[in-house]
N, C-alpha and C positions, 0 to 999 in steps of 0.2 A: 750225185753225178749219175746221169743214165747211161748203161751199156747194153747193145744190143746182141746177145750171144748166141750161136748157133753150137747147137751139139749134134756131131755124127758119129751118131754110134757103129762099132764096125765088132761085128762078133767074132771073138778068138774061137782056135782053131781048137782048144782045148775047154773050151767053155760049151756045155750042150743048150739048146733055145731056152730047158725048162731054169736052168740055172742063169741064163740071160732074163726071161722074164722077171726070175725072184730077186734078180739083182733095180731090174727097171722099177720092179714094184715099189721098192724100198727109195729110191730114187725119187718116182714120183708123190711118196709120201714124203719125202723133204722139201720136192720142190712145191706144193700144194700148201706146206707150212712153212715156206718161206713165204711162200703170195701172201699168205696170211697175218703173217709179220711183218709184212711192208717191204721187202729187201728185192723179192719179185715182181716188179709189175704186173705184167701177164706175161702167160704162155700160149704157144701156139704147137702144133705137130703136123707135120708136114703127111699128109695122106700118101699113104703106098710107097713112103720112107722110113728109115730110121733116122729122123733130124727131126729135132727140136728148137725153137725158137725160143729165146725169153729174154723181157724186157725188164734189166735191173737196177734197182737202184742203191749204189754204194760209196760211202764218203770219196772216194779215189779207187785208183788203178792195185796200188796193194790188200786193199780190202776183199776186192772181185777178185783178185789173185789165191787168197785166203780160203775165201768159199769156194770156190773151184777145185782145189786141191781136195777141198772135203767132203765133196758129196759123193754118196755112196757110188755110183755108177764111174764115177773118175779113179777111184780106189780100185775097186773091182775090177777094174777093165782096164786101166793105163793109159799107152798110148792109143786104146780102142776106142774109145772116149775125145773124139778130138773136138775142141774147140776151139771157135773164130770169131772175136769180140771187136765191135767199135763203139767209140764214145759217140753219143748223138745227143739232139736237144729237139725241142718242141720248135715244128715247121714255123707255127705262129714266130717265134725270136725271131729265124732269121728272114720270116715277110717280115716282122718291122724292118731290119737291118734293110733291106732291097728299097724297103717305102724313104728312110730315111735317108739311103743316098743314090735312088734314081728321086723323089720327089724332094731331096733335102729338107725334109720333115721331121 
């Protein structure tokens, strides 16, 4: 099942940048081996934000609940760490779905 998850990161008030950075660093070495693993799709980083995009793939909604919980940067940071998930699927399914019932094909 694909989820397409958005992370925005919001730095505590007690966290300094260089201690945010080593937090992200470690973050992006999991999510880098995640891609790697297959559980990642891709990622994306939104330029001149702290938001993260990435495309997942995991048996169900408890699964992505599971990994979310555990990557370093959600630990670290809390509610700092916020994320916004939806399930999606390949545009291609639903143009069949439209061909098959605007052209009942």
């Amino acid at each position: 099942m694909l989820f397409m998850v958005r992370f925005d990161i919001t730095q505590p008030d007690s966290m300094s940048t260089d201690q945010l950075w080593n937090v992200w660093n470690e973050e992006a070495k999991a999510a880098l081996g995640a891609k790697e693993a297959g559980a990642v799709v891709d990622l994306w980083k939104v330029a001149g934000e702290r938001t993260v995009f990435a495309l997942c793939d995991f048996p169900d909604g408890d699964a992505l609940d599971r990994a979310l919980a555990g990557l370093p940067i959600s630990v670290a940071l809390g509610a700092g760490a916020k994320t916004t998930t939806w399930a999606v699927y390949p545009y291609e399914q639903f143009a069949g779905f439209l061909s098959d019932t605007v052209e009942g094909g």
